[in-house]
PDB file as gemmi writes it, atoms N, CA and C in Angstrom:
CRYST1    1.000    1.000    1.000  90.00  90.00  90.00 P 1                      
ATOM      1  N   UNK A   1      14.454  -6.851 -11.271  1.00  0.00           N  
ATOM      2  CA  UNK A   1      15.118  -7.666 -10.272  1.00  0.00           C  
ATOM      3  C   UNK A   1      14.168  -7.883  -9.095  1.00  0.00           C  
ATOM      4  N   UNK A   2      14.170  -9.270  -8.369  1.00  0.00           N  
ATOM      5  CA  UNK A   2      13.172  -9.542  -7.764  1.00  0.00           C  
ATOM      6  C   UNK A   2      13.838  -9.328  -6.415  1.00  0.00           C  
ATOM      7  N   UNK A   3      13.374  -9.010  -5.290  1.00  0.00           N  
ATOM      8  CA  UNK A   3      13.502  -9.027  -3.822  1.00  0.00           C  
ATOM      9  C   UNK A   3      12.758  -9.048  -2.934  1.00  0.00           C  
ATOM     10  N   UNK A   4      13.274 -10.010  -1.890  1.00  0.00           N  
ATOM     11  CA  UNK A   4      12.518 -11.094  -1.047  1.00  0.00           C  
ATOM     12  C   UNK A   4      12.054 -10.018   0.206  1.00  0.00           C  
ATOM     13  N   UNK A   5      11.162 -10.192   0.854  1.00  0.00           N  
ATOM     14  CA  UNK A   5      10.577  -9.908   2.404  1.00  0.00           C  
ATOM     15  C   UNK A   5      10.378 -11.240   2.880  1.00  0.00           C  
ATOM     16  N   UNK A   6      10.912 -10.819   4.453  1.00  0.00           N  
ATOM     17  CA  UNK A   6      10.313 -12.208   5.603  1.00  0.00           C  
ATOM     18  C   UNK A   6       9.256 -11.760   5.996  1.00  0.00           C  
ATOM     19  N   UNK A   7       8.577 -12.849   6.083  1.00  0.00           N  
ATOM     20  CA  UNK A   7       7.570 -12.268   6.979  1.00  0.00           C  
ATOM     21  C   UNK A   7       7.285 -13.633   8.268  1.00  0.00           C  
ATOM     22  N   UNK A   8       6.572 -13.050   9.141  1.00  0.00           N  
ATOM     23  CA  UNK A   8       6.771 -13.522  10.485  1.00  0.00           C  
ATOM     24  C   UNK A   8       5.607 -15.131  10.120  1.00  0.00           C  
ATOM     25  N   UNK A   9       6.094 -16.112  10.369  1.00  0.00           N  
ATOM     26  CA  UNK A   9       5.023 -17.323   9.897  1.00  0.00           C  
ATOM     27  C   UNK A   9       3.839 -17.233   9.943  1.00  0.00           C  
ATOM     28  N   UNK A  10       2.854 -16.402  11.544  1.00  0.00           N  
ATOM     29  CA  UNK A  10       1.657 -16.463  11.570  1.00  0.00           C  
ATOM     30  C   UNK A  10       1.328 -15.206  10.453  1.00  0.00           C  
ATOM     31  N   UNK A  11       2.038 -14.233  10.039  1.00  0.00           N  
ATOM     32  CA  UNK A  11       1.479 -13.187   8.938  1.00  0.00           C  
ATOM     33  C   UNK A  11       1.315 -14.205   7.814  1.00  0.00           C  
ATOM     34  N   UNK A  12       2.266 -14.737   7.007  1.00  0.00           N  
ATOM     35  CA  UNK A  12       2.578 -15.687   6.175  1.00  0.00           C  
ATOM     36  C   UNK A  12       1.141 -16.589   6.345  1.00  0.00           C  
ATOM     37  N   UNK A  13       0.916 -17.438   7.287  1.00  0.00           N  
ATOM     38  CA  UNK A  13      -0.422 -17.986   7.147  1.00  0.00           C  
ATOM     39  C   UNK A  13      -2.116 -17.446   6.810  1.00  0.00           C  
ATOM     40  N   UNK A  14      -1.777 -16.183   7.790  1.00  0.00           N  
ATOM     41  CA  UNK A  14      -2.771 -15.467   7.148  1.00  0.00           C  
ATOM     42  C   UNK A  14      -2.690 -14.682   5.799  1.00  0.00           C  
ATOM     43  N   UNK A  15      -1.828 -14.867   4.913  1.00  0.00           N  
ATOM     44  CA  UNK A  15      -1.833 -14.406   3.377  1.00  0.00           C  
ATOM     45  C   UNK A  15      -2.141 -15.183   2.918  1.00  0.00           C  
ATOM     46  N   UNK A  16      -1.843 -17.111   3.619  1.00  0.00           N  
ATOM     47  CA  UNK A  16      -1.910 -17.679   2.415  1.00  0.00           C  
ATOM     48  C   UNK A  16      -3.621 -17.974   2.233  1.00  0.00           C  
ATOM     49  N   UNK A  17      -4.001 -17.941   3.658  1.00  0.00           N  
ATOM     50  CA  UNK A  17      -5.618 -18.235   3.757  1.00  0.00           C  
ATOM     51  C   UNK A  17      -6.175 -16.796   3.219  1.00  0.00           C  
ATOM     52  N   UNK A  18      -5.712 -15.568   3.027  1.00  0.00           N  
ATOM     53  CA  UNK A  18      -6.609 -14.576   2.628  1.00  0.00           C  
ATOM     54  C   UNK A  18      -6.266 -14.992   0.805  1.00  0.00           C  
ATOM     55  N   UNK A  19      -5.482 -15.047   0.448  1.00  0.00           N  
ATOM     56  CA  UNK A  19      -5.225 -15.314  -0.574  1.00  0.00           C  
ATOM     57  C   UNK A  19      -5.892 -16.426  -1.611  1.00  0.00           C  
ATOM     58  N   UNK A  20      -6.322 -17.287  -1.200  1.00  0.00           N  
ATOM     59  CA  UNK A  20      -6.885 -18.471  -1.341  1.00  0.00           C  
ATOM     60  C   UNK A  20      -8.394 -18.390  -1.617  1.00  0.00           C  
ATOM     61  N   UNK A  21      -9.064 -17.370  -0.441  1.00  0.00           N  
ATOM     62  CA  UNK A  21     -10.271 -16.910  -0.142  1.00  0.00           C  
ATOM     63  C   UNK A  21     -10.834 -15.936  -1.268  1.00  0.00           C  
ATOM     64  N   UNK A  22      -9.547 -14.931  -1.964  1.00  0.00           N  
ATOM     65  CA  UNK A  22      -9.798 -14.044  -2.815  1.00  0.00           C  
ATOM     66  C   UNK A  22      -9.471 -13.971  -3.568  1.00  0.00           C  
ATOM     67  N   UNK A  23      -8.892 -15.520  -4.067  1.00  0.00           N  
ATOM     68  CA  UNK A  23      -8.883 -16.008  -5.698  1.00  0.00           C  
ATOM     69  C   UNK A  23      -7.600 -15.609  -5.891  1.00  0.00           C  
ATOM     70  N   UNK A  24      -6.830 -15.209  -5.310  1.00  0.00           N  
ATOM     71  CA  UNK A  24      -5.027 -14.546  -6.386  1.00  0.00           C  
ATOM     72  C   UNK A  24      -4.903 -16.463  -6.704  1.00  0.00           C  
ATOM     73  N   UNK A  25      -3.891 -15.990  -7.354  1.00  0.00           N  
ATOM     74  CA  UNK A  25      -3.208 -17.328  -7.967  1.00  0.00           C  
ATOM     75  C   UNK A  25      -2.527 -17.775  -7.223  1.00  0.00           C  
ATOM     76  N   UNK A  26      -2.019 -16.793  -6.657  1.00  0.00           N  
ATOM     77  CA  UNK A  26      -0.941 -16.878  -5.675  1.00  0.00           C  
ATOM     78  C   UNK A  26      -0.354 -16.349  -4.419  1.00  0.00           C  
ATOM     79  N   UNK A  27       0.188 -16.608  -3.156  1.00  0.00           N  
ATOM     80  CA  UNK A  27       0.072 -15.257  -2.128  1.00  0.00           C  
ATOM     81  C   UNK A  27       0.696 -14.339  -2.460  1.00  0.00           C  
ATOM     82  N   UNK A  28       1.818 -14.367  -2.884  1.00  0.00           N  
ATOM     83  CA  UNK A  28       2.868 -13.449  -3.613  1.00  0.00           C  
ATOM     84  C   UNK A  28       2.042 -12.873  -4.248  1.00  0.00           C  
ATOM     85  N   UNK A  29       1.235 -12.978  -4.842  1.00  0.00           N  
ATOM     86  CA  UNK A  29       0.571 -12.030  -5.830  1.00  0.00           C  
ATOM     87  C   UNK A  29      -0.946 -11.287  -4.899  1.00  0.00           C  
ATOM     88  N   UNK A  30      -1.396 -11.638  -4.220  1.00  0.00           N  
ATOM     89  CA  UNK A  30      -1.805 -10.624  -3.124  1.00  0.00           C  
ATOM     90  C   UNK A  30      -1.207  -9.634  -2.277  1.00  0.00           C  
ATOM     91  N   UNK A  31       0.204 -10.541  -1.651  1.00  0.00           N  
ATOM     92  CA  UNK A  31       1.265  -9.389  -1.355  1.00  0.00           C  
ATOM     93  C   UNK A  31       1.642  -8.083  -2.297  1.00  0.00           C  
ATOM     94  N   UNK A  32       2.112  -8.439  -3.750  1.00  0.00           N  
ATOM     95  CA  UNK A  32       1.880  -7.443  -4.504  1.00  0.00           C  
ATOM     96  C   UNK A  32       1.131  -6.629  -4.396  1.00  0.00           C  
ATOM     97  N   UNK A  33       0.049  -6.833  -4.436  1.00  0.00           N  
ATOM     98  CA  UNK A  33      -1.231  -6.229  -4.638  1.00  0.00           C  
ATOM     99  C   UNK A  33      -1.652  -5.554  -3.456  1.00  0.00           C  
ATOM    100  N   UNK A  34      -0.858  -5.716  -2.262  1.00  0.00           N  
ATOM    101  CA  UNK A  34      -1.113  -5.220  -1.086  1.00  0.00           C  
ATOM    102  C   UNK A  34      -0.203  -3.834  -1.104  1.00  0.00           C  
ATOM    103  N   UNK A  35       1.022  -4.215  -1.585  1.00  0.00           N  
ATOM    104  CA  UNK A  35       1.804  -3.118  -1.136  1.00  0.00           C  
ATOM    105  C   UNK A  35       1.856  -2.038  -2.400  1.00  0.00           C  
ATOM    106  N   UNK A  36       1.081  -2.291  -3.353  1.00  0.00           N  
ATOM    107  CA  UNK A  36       1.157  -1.783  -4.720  1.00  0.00           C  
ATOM    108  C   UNK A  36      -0.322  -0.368  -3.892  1.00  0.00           C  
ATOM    109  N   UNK A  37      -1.420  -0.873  -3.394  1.00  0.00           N  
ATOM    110  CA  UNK A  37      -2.225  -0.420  -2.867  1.00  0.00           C  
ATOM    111  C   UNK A  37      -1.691   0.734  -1.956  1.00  0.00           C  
ATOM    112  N   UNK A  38      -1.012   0.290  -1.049  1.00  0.00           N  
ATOM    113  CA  UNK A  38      -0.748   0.455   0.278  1.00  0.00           C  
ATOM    114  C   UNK A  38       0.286   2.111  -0.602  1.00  0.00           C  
ATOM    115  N   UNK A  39       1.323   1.640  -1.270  1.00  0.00           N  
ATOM    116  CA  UNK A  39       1.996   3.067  -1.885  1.00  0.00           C  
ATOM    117  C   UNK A  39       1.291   3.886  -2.761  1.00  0.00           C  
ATOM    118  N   UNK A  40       0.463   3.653  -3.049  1.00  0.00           N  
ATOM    119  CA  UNK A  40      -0.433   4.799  -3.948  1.00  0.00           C  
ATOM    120  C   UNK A  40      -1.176   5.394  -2.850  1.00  0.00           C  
ATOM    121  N   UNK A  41      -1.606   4.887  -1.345  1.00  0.00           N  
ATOM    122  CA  UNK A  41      -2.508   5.579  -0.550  1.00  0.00           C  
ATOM    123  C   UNK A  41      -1.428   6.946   0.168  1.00  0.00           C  
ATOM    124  N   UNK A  42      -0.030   6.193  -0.142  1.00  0.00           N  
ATOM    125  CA  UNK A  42       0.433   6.892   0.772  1.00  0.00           C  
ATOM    126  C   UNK A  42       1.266   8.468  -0.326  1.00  0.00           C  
ATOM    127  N   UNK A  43       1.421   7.587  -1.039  1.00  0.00           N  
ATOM    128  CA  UNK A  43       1.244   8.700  -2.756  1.00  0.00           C  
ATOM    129  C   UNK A  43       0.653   9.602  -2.467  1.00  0.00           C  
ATOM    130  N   UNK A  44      -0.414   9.688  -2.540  1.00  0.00           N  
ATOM    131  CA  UNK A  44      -1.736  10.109  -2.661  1.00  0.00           C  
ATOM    132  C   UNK A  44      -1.749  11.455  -1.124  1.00  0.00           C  
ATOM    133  N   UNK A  45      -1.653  10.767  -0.547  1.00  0.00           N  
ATOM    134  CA  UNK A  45      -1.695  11.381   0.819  1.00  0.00           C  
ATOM    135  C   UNK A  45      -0.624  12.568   0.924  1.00  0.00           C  
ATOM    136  N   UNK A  46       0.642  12.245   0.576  1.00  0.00           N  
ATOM    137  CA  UNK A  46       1.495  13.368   0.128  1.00  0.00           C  
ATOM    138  C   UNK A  46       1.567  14.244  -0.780  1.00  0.00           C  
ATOM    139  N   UNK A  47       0.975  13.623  -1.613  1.00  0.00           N  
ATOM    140  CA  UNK A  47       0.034  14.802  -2.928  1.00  0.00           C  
ATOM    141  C   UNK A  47      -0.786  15.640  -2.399  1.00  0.00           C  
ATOM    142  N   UNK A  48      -1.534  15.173  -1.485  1.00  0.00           N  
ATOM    143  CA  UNK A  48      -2.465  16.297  -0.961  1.00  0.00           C  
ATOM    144  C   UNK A  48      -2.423  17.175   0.168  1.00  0.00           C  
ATOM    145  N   UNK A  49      -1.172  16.609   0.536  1.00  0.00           N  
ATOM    146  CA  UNK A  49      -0.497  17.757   1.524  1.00  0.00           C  
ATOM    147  C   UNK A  49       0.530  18.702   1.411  1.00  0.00           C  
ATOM    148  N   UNK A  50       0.873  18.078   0.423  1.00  0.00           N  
ATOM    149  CA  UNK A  50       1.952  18.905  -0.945  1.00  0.00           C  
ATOM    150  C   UNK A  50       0.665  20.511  -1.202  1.00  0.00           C  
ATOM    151  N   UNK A  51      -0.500  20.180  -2.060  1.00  0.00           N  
ATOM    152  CA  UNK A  51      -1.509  21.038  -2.540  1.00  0.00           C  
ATOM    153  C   UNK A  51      -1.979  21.822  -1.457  1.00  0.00           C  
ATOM    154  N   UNK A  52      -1.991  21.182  -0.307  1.00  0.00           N  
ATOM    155  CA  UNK A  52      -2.607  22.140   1.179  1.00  0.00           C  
ATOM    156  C   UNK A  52      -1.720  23.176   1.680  1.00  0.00           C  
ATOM    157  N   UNK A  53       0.026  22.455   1.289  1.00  0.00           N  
ATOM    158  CA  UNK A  53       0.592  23.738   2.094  1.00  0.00           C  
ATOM    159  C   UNK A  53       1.081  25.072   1.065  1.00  0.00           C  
ATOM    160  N   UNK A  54       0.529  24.127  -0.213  1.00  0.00           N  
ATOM    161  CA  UNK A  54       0.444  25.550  -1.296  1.00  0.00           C  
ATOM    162  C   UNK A  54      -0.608  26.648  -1.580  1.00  0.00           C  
ATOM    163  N   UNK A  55      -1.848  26.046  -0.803  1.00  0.00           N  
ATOM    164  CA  UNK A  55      -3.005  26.939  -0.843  1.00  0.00           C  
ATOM    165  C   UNK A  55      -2.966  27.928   0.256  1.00  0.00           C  
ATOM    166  N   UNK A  56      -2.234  27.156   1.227  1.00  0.00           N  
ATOM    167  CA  UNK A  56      -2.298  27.765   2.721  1.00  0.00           C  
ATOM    168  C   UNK A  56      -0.956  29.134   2.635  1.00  0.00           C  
ATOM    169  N   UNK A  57      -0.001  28.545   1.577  1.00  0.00           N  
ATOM    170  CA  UNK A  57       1.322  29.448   1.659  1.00  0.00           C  
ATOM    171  C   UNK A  57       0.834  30.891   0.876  1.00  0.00           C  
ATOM    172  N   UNK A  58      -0.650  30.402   0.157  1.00  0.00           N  
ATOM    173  CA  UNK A  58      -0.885  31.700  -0.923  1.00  0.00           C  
ATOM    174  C   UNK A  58      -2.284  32.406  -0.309  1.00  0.00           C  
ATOM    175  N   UNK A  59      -1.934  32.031   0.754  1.00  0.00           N  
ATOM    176  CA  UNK A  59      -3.726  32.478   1.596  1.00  0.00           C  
ATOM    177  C   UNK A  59      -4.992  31.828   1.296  1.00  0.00           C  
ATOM    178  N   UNK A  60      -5.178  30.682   0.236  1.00  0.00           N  
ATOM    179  CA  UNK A  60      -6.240  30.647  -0.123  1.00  0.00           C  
ATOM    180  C   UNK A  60      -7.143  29.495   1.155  1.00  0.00           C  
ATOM    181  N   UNK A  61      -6.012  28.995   1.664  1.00  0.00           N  
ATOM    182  CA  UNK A  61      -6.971  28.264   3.005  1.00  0.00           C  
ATOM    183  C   UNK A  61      -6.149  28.734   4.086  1.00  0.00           C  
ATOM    184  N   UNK A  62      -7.043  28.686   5.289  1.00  0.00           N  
ATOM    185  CA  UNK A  62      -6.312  28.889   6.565  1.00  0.00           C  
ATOM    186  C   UNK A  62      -6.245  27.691   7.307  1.00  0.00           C  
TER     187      UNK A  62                                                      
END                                                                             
């Protein structure tokens, strides 16, 4: 199921010109690709603070 974001017109212009510039097909499909990015960094980031407060809970880092 598909669902929409607004975005503010001058953001919107600058997707469609970054988009254009870096070949997507489409802006929608840079947007994808933005927020597909954007949740794996933040994935990622909680994964490794997940692992820090388990090393730290078993003494192995201070």
């Amino acid at each position: 199921m598909a669902k929409s974001v607004k975005l503010e017109n001058a953001l919107w212009d600058r997707v469609l010109q970054a988009a254009a510039k870096a070949g997507y097909s489409s802006p929608e499909e840079l947007v994808l690709n933005a927020v597909e990015k954007e949740l794996v960094r933040l994935e990622d980031a909680e994964a490794s603070d997940a692992v820090e407060r388990r090393l730290r809970g078993l003494g192995y880092i201070e």
